[in-house]
C-alpha positions in Angstrom: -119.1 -223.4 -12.1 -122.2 -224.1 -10.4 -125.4 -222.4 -11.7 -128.4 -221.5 -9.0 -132.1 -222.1 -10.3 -135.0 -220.1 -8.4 -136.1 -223.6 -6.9 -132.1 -223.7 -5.7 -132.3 -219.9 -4.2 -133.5 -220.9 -0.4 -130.2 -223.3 -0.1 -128.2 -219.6 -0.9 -127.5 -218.0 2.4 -126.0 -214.6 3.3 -122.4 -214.8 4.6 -119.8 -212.0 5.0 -115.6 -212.3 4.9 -113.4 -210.6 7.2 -110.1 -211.1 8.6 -108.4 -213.2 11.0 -107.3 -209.9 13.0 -110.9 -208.4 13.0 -112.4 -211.3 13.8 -110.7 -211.6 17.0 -113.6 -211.5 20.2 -116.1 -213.1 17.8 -117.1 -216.2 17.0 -119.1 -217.6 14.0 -120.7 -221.2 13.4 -118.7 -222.1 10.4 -115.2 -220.5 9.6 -113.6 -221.0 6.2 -109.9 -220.6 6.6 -107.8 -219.8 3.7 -104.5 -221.3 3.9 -102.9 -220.4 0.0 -100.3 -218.1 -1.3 -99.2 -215.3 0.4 -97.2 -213.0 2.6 -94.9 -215.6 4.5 -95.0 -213.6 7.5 -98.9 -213.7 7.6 -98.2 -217.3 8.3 -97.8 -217.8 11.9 -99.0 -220.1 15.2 -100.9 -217.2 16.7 -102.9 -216.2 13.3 -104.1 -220.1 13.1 -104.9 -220.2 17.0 -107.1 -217.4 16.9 -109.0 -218.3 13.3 -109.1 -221.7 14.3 -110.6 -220.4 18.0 -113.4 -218.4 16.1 -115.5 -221.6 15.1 -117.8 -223.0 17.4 -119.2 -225.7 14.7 -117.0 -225.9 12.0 -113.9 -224.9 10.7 -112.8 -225.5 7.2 -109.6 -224.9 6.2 -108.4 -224.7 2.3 -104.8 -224.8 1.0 -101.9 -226.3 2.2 -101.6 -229.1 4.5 -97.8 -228.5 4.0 -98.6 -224.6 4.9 -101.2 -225.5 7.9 -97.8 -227.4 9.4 -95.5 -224.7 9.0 -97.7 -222.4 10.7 -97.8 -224.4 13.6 -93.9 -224.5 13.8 -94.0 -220.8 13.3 -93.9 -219.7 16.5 -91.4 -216.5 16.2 -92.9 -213.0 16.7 -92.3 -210.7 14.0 -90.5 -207.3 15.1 -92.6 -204.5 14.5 -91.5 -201.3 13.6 -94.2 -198.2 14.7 -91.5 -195.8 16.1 -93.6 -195.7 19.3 -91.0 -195.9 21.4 -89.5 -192.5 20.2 -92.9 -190.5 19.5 -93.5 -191.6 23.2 -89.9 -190.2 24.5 -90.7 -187.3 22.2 -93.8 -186.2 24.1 -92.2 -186.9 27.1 -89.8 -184.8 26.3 -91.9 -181.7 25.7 -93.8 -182.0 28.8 -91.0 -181.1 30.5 -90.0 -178.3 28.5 -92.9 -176.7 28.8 -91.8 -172.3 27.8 -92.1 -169.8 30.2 -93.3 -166.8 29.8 -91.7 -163.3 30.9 
């Protein structure tokens, strides 16, 4: 554990964590990537691309080399199941049957 003095306080700078997904558009002069544990499906080309593509000094990664690798090789999509086909067919659907009145 590292223990801050007063005299050390002006070396502490603000700095704020968000995710890979909300980070996307941004960019930041140092990104810390954590590359540990996890949900395995987390863990995919596109994910690193665009965390790695957020840095425009540094980028430091912690974990896994091993991990870092297999992310690289991932390059399958993941299916996604919203139903958006069918709530999209459903409101089609009831355009067309739109009631009449007598």
């Amino acid at each position: 554990m590292c223990l801050y003095t007063f005299e050390l306080l002006e070396q502490v700078e603000l700095a704020y964590a968000i995710t890979v997904h909300k980070s996307q558009g941004s960019e930041f002069n140092v990104v810390i990537l954590p590359v540990l544990g996890g949900f395995e499906k987390l863990y995919y080309r596109n994910l690193l691309y665009t965390a790695v593509t957020r840095a425009k000094k540094m980028l430091i990664i912690v974990g896994s080399q091993t991990k870092v690798f297999q992310m690289v090789d991932n390059d399958r999509k993941t299916l996604r199941y919203t139903c958006q086909r069918e709530m999209i067919e459903s409101e089609i659907k009831n355009e067309h049957s739109i009631p009449v009145s007598d």
